[in-house]
Every structure is written in C-alpha cells, then in structure tokens.
N, C-alpha and C positions, 0 to 999 in steps of 0.2 A: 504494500500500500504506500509506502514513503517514494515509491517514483513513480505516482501520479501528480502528489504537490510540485514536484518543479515542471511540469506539464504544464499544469494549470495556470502557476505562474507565468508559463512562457507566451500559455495561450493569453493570458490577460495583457500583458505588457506588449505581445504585437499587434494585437484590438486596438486597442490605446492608441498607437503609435499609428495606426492604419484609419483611424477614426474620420467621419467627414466633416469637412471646415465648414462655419455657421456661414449663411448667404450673406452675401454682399447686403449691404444696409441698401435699401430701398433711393432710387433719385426722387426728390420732391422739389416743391414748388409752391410758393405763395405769390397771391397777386390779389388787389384792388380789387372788385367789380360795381362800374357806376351808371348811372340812370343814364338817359335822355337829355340831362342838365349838366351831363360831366360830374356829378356830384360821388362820391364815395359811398356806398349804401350798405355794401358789405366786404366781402373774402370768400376767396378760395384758396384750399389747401391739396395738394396734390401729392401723392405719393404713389410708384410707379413700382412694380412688382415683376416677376419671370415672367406671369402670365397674364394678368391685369395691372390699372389701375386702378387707387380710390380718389374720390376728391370727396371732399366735405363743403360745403357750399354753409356761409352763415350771411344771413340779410338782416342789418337793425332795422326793430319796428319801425316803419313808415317808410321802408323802403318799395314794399311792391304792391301791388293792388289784392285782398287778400282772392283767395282760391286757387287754383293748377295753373299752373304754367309750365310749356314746353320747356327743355334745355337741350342746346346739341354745341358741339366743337365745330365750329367755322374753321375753312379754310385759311385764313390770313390773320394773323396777331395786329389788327390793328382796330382802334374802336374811338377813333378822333374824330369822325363825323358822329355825334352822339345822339343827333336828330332823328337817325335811321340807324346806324351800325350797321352801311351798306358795305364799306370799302372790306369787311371780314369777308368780303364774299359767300361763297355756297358751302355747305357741310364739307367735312373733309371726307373725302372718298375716292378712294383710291382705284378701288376696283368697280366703280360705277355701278354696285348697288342701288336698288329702289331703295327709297325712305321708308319707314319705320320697322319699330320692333316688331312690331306682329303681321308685318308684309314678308309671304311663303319667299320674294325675290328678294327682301331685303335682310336684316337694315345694313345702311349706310354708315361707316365706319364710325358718325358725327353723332349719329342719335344714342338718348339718354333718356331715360324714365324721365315721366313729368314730376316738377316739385310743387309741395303745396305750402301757400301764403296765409299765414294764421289773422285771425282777424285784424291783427294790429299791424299788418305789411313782415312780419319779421317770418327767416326758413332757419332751421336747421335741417341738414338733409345731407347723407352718405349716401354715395352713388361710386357703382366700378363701371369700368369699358375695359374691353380687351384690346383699344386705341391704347401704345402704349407712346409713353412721356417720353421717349429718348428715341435714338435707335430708326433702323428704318421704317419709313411712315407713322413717325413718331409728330406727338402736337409741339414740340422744339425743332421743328426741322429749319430748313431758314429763310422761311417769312411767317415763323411761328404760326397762333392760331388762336381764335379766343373762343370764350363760352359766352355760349349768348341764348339769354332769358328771354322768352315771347309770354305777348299779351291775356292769351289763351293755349287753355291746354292743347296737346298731339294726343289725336287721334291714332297713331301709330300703325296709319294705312296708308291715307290720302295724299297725293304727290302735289308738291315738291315737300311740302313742310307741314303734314297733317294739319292743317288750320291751323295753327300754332297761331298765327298772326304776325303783328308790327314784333319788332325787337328793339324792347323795352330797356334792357341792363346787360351790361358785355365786361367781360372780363381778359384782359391781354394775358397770352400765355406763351410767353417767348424764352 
C-alpha cells in the first residue's frame, strides 16, 4: 500500500501543474447615452465575453417617455445630429439579415429585446447579443457604432425596424 501514496502525489502535482488558466477578463465599455436635446439621460455599460455580450442600459427618471421601446446597435458610432440620430445609419448587419428577433430570416446582427420605461422615464435593463464588442464585426470596429432607443416598441417582425419608430436617445460606442 505505501506505493500508491507517491502515485497519488505525483498524480496530484501534474493536475496542478496541467491545470486550465482562468479566461481573459472580459473587454468593456462605458458611454453616455443622450436625448434628442444632446442632453445626458443615462449609460451604458458593456462587457464583451467568448460568446456574447452584456450591456446594462441605466436611464435617470425623466429620461424616456414611460413604456417599451425598441433598442438595436447602428451601424456608425456617431449621434451628433441629435434631432434624428440619422448619421448612425442602418442596424449593423453584416450578413444582410431581415430585422427582428422572431423573423424565421432574421434577426439582424443590430436587434435587441425591447426595454421598458417605468413611469417616471427611468430603465434599468440587462441585455446580451452575440454582436461581439471587439474583434471581427465587432460594435468597435472603425467607425464604431451606437445604440439607439426608438419611440415605440419592435415588433420583432416588420421590416426595416419593427415600428420601433423616431430615434429618440443614442449612445456612441467606439
């Protein structure tokens, strides 16, 4: 029986030493996101993973009009026309996917669950995509990309942008 202990030992010490290294800490990301007025209303928090993203989305009361509104990742990181948040152009989509989540053709690499506005305009709200934050066809690519808040909920069928509506609040994500 005493020459299984140095076995054991030897088995334990090349485990050990064979072990897998803990992942790479996640790439993240904060940014602004503001009205129509250029004003600050909330944040975005973004953390990018192997196989998804998270972002956490927070809006101070009186930031949004309450009830659902669309969100999706535009093609372009820029939201200085604040009138429209047109120059972020069209969802990002790479592989020219239909629009929404629960379209058999789609979704588009851009869509995101709707968030909901509590009576007093304020979100708290976690959301993943498998759009990931770095990397190729990543939302940092280079003319980055922003998130952008509509008027009305998605529908998560109807093209181009499930009714969502105007786009109300955009957040730079470069």
């Amino acid at each position: 029986m005493r020459w299984f202990l140095p076995a054991l030992a030897l088995a334990v010490t090349f485990g050990s030493a064979h072990a897998q290294t803990a992942p790479a800490a996640p790439q993240s990301f904060e940014g602004n996101v503001a009205n129509n007025r250029s004003e600050t209303i909330g944040q975005i928090t973004i953390r990018d993973g192997a196989t998804a993203l998270v972002m956490r989305l927070t809006i101070a009361p009186g930031g949004l009009p309450p009830g659902w509104h669309g969100m999706h990742f535009h093609a372009v990181g820029d939201c200085s026309d604040a009138d429209k948040f047109e120059r972020s152009k069209a969802h990002v989509n790479h592989d020219q996917s239909k629009h929404g989540l629960l379209n058999p053709d789609g979704p588009d690499e851009g869509d995101l669950p709707n968030v909901y506005a509590n009576a007093d305009g304020s979100v708290n709200a976690e959301v993943s995509s498998e759009t990931p934050l770095t990397g190729e066809g990543g939302l940092k690519d280079g003319n980055g990309s922003a998130l952008i808040i509509h008027a009305n909920e998605d529908d998560h069928m109807s093209q181009p942008i499930g009714g969502a509506g105007a786009r109300i609040a955009c957040a730079v994500i470069k």
